[in-house]
N, C-alpha and C positions, 0 to 999 in steps of 0.2 A: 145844341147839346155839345159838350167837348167830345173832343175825340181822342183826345190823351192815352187815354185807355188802348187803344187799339191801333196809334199811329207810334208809340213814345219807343223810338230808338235806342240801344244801347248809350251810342254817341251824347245824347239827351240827358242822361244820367249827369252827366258834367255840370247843367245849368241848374240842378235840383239845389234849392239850398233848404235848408232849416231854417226860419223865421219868426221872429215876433210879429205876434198879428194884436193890435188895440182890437178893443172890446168896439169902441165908436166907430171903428171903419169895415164891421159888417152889419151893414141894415137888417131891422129886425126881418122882416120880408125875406131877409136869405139868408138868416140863419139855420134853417134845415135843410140846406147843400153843406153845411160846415160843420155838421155833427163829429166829423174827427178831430175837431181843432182839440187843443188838450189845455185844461185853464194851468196856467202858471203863476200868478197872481192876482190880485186883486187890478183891472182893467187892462191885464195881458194873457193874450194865450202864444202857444206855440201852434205853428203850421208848419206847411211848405211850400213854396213860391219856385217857381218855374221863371228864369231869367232870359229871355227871348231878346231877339235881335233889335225890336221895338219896342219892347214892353216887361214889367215884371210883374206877374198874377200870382195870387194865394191861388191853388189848387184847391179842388172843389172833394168834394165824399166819389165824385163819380169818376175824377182823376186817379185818386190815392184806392178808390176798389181794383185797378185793374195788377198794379203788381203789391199792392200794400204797405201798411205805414212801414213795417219794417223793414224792407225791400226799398224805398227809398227815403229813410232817413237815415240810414247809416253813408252814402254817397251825398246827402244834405248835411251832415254834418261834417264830415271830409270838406266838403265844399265850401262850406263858412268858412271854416277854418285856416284855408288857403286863403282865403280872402283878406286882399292888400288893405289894410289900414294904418295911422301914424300914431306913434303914441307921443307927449306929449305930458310930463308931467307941469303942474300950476302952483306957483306957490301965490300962498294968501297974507294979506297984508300982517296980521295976528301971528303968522309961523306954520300954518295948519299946509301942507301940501296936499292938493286933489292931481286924483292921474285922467288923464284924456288918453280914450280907443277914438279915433274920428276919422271920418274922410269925406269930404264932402260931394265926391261922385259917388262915394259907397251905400247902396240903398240898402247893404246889409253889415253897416257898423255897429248898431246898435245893437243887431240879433247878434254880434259875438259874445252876448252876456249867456247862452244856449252852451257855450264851451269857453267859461268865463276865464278858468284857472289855467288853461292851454293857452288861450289865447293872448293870456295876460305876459308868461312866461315867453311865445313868442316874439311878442313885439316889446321883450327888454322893458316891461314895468317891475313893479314890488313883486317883494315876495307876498302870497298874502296867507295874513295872520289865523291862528285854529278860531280865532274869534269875529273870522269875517269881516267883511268890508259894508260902507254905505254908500249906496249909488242911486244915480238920476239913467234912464232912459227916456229922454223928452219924444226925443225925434231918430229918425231912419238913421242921423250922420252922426248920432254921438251917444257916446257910454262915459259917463266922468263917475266917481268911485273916488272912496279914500277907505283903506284900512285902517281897521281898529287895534290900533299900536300905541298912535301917542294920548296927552293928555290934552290935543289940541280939537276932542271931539263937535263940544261946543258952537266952534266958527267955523268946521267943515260942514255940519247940520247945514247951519245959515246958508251958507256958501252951497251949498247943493241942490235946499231948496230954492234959491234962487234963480242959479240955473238953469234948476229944473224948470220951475213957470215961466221965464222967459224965455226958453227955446223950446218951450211946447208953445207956446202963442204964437211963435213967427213962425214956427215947420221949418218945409217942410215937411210929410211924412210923420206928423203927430203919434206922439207912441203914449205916453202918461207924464204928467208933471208932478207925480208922487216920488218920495224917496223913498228906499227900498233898504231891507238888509238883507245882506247875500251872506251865508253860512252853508257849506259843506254841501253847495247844490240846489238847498230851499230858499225861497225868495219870498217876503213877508212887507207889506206895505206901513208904512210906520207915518205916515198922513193920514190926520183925520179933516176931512170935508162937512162943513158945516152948513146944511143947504139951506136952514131960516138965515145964516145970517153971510150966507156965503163968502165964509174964510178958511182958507187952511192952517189947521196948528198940527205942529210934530208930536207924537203920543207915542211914544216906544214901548213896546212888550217888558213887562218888568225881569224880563232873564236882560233883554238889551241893554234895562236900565241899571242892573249892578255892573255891566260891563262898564258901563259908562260912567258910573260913580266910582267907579276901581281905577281907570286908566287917568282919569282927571284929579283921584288922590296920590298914586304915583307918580304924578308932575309935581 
């Protein structure tokens, strides 16, 4: 049984981060220790993860009972956010540029999508647009993202699902190899999974898709 509860120092508070947790990396078996997790998308939830001198663990229901989610998710979110990452913008053969959050010691680059528009503005990316950005979270060490600005949406799609499947297959720290749109906080999966015939095709929500008939008739 943890002891978290009953041992967890002030000092402690430091290593609490805010975290994305995949849906595949809590066995069904113990999913009723994790009853706090909070769904954030479709094969993402949010947690929080305790970063120890050896190890970094998702906190359990028996953890987060002892001072409560909101007791330490305001010091987990502080704490992402501090969190050293590189940005790195990508330009694509087409003209489309995607932005890179990454670090490859960082086991919480990817959770900076939890405080997406701080973090973004920290680390000297885009501005981002009232009409949100599209982004991949494959894995622990990468957030790649492109704003919905130009009318280069088309080959950033590509270009992210791409990404995205190949760095969810190599890890590691496996997060989802769906693209995502990010708008004003919600997060909405725009991959559909086709399990008879096992393929992914991109299927945008028809608000996404005037967007995207708009921005690519303005070019």
């Amino acid at each position: 049984m943890s002891d978290l509860t009953t041992r967890l120092a002030p000092e402690q508070l430091r290593s609490v981060y805010l975290r994305l947790v995949a849906d595949e990396s809590v066995p069904e078996q113990a999913r009723p220790q994790f009853g706090y997790l909070r769904r954030l998308a479709t094969d993402l939830m949010v947690g929080l993860a305790l970063d120890g001198p050896e190890s970094v663990r998702v906190l359990d229901d028996r953890d987060v009972a002892g001072l409560g989610w909101g007791e330490l998710s305001a010091p987990g979110r502080a704490n992402l956010l501090a969190e050293p990452v590189d940005y790195h913008a990508v330009d694509q053969p087409g003209g489309a540029v995607l932005h890179l959050l990454g670090h490859p010691e960082s086991v919480f680059a990817a959770s900076k999508l939890l405080v997406f528009e701080e973090a973004v503005r920290a680390a000297g990316g885009p501005a981002i647009p009232e009409e949100g950005v599209l982004l991949v979270v494959p894995n622990r060490h990468n957030l790649l993202f492109y704003p919905l600005a130009d009318g280069h949406v088309a080959e950033a799609v590509n270009a992210l699902a791409q990404f995205g499947q190949g760095a969810y297959e190599d890890g590691p720290g496996r997060l989802s190899p769906r693209v995502f749109w990010w708008r004003a906080g919600e997060l909405t999966s725009i991959t559909h999974f086709d399990p008879a015939t096992r393929t992914a095709s991109i299927v945008p929500p028809e608000e996404l898709m005037a967007i995207m008939r708009r921005l690519v008739g303005a070019a």
